[in-house]
C-alpha positions in Angstrom: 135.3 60.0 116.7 133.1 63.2 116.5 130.0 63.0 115.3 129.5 63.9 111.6 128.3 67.1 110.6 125.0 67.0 108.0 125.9 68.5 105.0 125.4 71.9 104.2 122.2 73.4 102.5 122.0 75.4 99.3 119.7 78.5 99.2 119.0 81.0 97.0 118.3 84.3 97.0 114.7 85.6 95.6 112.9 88.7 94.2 109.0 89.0 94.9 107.7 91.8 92.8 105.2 93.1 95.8 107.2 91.9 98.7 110.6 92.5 100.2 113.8 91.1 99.3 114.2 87.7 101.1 117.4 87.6 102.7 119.4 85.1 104.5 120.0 85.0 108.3 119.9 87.7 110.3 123.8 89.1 110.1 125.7 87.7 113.3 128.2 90.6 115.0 131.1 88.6 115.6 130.6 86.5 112.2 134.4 86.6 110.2 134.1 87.9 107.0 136.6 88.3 104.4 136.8 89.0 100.4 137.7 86.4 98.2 137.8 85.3 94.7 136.8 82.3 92.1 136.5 81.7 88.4 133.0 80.8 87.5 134.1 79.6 83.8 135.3 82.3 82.0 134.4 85.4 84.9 136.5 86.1 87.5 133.7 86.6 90.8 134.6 88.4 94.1 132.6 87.6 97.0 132.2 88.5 100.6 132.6 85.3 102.4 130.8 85.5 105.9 131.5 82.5 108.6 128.2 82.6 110.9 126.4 80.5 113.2 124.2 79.0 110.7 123.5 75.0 109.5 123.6 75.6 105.6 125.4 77.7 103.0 123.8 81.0 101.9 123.8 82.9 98.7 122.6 87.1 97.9 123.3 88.4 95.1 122.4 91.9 95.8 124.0 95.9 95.3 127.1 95.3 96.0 127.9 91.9 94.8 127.8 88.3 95.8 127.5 86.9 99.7 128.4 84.1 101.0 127.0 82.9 104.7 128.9 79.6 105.4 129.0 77.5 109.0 132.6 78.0 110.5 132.9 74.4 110.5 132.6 74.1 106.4 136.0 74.3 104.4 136.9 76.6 101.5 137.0 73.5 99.4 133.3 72.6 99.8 132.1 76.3 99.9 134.0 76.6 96.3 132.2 73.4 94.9 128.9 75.3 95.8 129.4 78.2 94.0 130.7 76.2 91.1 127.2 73.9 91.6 125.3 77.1 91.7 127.7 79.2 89.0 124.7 79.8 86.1 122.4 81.2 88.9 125.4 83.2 90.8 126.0 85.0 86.7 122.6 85.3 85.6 121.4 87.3 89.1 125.3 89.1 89.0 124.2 90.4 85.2 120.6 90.7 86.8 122.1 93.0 89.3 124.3 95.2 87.1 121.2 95.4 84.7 119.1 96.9 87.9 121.7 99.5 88.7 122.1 100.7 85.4 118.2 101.3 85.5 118.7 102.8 88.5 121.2 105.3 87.7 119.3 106.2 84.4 116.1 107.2 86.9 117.8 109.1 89.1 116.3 112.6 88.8 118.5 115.8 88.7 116.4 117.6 90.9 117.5 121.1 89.0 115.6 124.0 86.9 115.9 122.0 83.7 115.4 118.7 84.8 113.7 116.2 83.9 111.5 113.5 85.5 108.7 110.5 84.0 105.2 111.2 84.5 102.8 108.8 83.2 105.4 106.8 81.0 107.0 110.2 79.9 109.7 113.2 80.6 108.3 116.4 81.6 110.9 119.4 82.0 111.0 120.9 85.6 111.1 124.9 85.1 111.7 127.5 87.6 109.1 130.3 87.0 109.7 133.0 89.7 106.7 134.4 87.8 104.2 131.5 88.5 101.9 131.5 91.5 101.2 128.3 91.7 102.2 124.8 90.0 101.7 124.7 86.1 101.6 121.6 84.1 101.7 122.8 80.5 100.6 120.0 78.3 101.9 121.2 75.1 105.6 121.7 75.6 105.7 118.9 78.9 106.7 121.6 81.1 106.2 121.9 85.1 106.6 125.0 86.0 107.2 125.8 89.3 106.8 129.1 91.8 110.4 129.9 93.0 113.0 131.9 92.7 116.1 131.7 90.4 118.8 129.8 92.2 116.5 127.7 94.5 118.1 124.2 95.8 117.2 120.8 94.7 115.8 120.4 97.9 112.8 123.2 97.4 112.5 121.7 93.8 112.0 117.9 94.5 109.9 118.9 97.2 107.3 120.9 95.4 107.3 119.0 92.1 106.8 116.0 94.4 103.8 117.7 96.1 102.4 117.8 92.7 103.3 114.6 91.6 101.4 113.2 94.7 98.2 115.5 94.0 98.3 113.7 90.6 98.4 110.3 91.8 95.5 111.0 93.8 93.3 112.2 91.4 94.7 109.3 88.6 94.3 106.2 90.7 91.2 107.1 92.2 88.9 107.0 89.0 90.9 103.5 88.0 89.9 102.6 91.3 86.6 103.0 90.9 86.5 101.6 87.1 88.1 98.4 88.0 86.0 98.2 91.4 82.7 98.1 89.0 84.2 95.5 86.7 85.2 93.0 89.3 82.2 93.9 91.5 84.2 94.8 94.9 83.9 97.5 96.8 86.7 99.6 97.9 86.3 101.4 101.4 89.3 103.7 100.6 92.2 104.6 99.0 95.6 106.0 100.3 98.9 106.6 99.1 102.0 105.0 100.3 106.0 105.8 99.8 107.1 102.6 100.6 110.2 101.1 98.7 109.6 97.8 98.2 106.0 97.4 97.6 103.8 98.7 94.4 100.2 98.0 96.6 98.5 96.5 99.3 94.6 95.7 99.8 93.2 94.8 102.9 89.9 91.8 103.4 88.1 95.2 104.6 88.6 97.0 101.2 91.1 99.4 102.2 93.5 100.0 98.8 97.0 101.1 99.4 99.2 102.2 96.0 102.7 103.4 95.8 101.8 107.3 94.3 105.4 106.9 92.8 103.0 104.4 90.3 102.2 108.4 88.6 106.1 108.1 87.0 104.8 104.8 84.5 102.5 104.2 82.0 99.2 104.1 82.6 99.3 100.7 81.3 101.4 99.8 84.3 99.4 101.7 86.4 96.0 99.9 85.1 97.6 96.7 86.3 98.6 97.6 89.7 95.3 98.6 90.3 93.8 95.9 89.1 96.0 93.3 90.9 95.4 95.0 94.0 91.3 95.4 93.4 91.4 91.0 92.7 92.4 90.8 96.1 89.3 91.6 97.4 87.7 88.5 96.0 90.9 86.3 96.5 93.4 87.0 99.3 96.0 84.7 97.5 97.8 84.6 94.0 96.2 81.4 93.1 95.3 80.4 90.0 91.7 81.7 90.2 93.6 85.4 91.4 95.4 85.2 88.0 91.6 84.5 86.4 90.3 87.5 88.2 92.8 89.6 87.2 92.8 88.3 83.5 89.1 88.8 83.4 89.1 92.8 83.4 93.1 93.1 81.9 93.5 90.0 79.0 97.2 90.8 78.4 98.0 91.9 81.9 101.6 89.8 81.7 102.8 92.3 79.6 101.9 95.2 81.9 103.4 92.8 84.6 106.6 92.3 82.7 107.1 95.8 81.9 106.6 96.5 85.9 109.6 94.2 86.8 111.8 96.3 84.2 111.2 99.3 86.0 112.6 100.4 89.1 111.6 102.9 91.6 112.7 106.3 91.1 115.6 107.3 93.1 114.3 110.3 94.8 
């Protein structure tokens, strides 16, 4: 008789709001993969089903869909009964998912004379001005007028307004830095901008600050907390209960500045 095999593992997929997307296994080359199908009560879900050299089933819910890392070993039958177990969580991050995109798509910036783009929690108007010498931010009419001729590409606009956009961040963050700083009594060694994609800020035990200048499209209420939960870092390197205190201490109602921050999504660029 061969021996039995344990049964398989759930896991689930999770979001971290400053870290990366956890995902399952690394992918295996010669893994099988194949598209399949299976009501979750009233919705009809298509999955990628991926057999891989693996000890437990494996759920992501992410861009394009639902997929499923199963041992070869495990039938269809018991795969199906694990999707049904975990059906509520499979919908809720599918809808999740679809909600994201939509956000997504309704960012995306049309990098064109006329276009428009957030700064600070609002649209500004991109306008050519072959005119112009240099970048003007008109206050009244939330225009950015920018030096270049009629007919330039998207790729001459997005980079200058984004050279501005970054100038901005710098000379936003840096007196929030410095507020904050005083009210928590830290001290901040530096401050540099970042591009990354999955990650709002990072501080480091020396007191080097590192912010995401795409942080100059939101609120500044947004903004305010960001800096904020970077700056507690500096007196706790966790998120600990006493790290929520900290923050709480110079930002009261900084959950609602947090939950506004997961409702956003970087700005496709």
């Amino acid at each position: 008789m061969p021996p039995k095999r344990p049964a398989p593992l759930l896991q689930d997929s999770q979001l971290s709001l400053f870290e990366a997307q956890a995902d399952v296994a690394p992918a295996d080359p010669g893994a099988a993969r194949s598209r399949r199908e299976l009501w979750l009560g009233q919705h009809c879900v298509g999955y990628e089903l991926r057999r891989a050299r693996r000890r437990s089933i494996g759920f992501v819910v992410g861009p394009q869909g639902l997929r499923v890392s199963a041992p070869r070993w495990v039938p269809i039958g018991e795969i199906e009964r694990a999707l049904h177990h975990k059906g509520d969580w499979i919908l809720r991050k599918l809808v999740e998912q679809r909600e994201r995109q939509q956000r997504v798509q309704a960012a995306r910036i049309d990098w064109a004379d006329g276009g428009r783009l957030p700064y600070l929690g609002q649209p500004l108007t991109m306008v050519v001005a072959p005119a112009a010498r240099e970048v003007t931010w008109h206050a009244d009419t939330r225009e950015l007028h920018l030096p270049l001729p009629h007919g330039a590409g998207p790729e001459q606009i997005r980079d200058l307004a984004q050279a501005w956009l970054q100038a901005r961040a710098r000379e936003d963050f840096l007196p929030r830095c410095h507020r904050f700083a005083n009210q928590l009594g830290v001290a901040m060694t530096s401050l540099r901008l970042s591009s990354a994609q999955t990650r709002w800020g990072s501080a480091s035990a020396n007191g080097a600050i590192r912010l995401n200048w795409r942080l100059i499209h939101f609120a500044p209420a947004i903004i305010d907390y960001v800096v904020a939960h970077e700056l507690a870092h500096l007196r706790e390197m966790n998120h600990s209960p006493a790290f929520w205190d900290t923050v709480r201490s110079v930002l009261p109602d900084f959950e609602r500045a947090r939950d506004a921050l997961r409702e956003e999504s970087i700005v496709v660029q």
